[in-house]
C-alpha positions in Angstrom: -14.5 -6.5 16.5 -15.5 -10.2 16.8 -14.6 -12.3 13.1 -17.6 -13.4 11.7 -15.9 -14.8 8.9 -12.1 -15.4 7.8 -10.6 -12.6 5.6 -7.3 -12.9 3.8 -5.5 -9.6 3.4 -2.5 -11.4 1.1 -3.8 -8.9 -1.7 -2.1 -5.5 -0.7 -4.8 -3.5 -2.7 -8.0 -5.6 -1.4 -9.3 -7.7 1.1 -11.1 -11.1 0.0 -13.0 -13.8 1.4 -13.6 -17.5 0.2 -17.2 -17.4 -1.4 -18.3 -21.2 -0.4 -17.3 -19.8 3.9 -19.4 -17.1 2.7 -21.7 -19.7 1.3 -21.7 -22.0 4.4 -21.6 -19.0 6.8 -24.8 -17.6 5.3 -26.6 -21.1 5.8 -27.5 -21.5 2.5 -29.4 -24.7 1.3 -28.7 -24.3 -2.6 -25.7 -26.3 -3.8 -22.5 -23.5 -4.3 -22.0 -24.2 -7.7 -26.0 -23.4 -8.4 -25.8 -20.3 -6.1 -22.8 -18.7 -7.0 -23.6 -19.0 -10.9 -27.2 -17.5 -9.6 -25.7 -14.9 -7.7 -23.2 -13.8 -10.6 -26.3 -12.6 -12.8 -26.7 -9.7 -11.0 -23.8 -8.3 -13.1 -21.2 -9.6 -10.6 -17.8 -9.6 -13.1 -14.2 -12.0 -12.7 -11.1 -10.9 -12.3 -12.8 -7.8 -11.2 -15.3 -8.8 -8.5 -14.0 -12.3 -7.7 -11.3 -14.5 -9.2 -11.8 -18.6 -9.3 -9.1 -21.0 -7.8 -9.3 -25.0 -6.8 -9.8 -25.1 -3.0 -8.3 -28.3 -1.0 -10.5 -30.8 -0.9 -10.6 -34.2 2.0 -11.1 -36.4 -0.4 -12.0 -36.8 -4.1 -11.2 -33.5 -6.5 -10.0 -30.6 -5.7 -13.3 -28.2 -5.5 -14.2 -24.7 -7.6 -14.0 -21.7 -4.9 -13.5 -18.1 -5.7 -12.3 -15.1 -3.8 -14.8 -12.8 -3.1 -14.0 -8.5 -2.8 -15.6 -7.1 0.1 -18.2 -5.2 -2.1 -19.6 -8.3 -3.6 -19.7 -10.0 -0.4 -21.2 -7.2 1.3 -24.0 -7.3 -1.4 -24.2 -11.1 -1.7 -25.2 -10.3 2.0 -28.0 -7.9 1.0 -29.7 -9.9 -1.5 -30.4 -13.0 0.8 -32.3 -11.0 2.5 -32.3 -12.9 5.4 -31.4 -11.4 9.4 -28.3 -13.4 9.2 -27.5 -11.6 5.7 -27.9 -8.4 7.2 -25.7 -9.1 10.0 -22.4 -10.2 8.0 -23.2 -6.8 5.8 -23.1 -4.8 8.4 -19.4 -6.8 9.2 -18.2 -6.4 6.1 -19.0 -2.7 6.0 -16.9 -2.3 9.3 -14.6 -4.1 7.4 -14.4 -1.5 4.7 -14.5 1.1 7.1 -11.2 0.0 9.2 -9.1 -0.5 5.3 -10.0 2.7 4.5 -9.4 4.2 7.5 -6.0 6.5 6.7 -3.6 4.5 9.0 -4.5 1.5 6.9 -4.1 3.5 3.9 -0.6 4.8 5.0 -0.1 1.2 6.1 -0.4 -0.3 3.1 1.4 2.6 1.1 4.5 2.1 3.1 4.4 -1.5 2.5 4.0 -1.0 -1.4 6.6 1.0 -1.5 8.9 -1.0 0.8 8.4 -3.8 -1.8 8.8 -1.1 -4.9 12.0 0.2 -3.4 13.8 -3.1 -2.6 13.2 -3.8 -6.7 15.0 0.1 -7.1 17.8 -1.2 -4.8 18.4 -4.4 -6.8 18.9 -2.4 -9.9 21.1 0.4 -8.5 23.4 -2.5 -7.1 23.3 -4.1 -10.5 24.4 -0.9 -11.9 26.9 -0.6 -9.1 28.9 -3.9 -10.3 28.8 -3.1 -13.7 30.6 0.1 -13.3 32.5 -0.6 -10.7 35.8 0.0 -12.9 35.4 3.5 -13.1 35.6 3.8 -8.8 35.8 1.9 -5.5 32.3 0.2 -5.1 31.3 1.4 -1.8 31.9 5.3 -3.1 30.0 4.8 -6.4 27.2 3.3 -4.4 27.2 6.2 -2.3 27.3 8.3 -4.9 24.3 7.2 -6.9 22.7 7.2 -4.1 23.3 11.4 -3.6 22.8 12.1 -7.2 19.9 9.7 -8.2 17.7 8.4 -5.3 17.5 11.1 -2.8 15.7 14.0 -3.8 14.9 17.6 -2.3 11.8 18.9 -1.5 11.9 20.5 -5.7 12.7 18.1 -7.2 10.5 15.3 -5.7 7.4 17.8 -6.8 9.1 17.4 -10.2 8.9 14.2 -10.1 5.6 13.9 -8.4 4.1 16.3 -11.1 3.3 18.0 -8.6 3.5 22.0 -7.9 6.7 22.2 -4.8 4.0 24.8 -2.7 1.2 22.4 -3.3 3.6 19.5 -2.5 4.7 21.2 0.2 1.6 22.3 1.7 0.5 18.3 1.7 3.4 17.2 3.8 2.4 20.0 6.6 -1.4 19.4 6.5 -0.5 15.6 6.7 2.1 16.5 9.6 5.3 14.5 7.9 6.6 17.8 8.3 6.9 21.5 10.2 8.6 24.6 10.3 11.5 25.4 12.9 12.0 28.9 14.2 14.0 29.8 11.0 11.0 28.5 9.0 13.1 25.2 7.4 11.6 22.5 6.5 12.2 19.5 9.4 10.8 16.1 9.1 8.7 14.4 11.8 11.6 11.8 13.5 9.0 8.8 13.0 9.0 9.1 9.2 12.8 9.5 9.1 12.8 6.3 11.3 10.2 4.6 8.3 12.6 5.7 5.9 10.6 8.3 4.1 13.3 11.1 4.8 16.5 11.0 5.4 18.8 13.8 7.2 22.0 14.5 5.7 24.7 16.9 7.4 26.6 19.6 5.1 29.5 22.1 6.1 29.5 25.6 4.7 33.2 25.7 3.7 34.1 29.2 4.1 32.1 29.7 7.1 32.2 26.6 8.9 28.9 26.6 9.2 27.6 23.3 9.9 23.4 22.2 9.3 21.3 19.4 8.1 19.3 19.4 4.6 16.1 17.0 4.4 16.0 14.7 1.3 13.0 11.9 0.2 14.3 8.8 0.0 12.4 6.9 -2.8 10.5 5.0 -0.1 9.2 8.4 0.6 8.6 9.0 -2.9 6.8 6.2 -3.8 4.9 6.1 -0.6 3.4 10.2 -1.6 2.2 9.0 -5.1 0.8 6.0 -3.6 -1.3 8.7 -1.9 -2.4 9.7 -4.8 0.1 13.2 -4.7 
């Protein structure tokens, strides 16, 4: 898809583009200022459809810009009514199209929840140092990690709010997991990889019987209810 126009995807939850390139893009003879405070009375709202900043400027004062969401953009577009106006709508509605497309969707979840679970590390560590008296750091860590972030298939439903069939039933639709040939539970290997389950091995002490159990790791967790589970 050829760029019409620069747009910044810093915002994890939104794409945005700068409303004077729109402005200048859109070859439009009325001074910014005058336009954009035109095109705001058609119910267009800050902090909700746009958000101001001070853009560099080459010389003088730094210049009023604002960040546009795609919507707005898309009907800024409309209302010019012009051929060029139609063609960047159409651009921004493949826009929308490709970020709500579910790999971008997924894409994005993981990467919320990469940022969410690094904050959950942080505080388990603190944790870690402060009771460190009671045992050897590296097996308290390792503990907490057992007891309090990893969770089974149950109890991550619990936690979800979610029923564990319903739960269940989403990770097979959505193909994170399958069945074996004894009909347990196995993760796909590429989400175990992206850290959304993790395998751990257990030993049947009077048998000797030796298997894996699957856990969600709170990557995992967070990256389901990001998914609106």
């Amino acid at each position: 898809m050829t760029e019409l126009i620069k747009i910044n995807y810093d915002n994890p939850q939104r794409p945005v583009v700068s409303g004077r390139e729109l402005h200048k893009a859109l070859d439009i003879t009325t001074r910014y200022n005058d336009w954009f405070a035109r095109m705001c009375e058609y119910g267009f709202t800050e902090d909700k459809d746009f958000y101001s900043f001070l853009s560099k400027s080459s010389g003088g004062r730094p210049s009023t810009d604002h960040m546009l969401t795609i919507p707005m953009a898309k009907e800024l577009c409309m209302i010019q009514r012009t051929d060029i106006g139609r063609k960047f709508r159409q651009y921004f509605i493949s826009i929308e199209e490709a970020w709500n497309s579910p790999e971008m969707v997924m894409q994005r979840a993981l990467s919320i929840a990469n940022e969410r679970v690094k904050a959950l590390q942080l505080s388990v560590s603190q944790l870690t140092v402060d009771n460190q008296i009671m045992q050897p750091k590296a097996e308290y860590f390792d503990e907490l990690v057992d007891r309090r972030l990893l969770t089974n298939f149950r109890d991550t439903a619990k936690e979800l709010h979610i029923g564990q069939k319903e739960f269940i039933q989403f990770l097979l639709d959505h193909k994170y997991v399958y069945r074996d040939r004894k009909s347990k539970l196995k993760p796909y290997m590429p989400y175990v990889e992206d850290g959304l389950f993790e395998l751990k091995e257990f030993t049947n002490t009077k048998t000797g019987f030796t298997d894996t159990q699957t856990f969600i790791t709170p990557k995992g967790k967070e990256t389901f209810r990001l998914l609106g589970i």
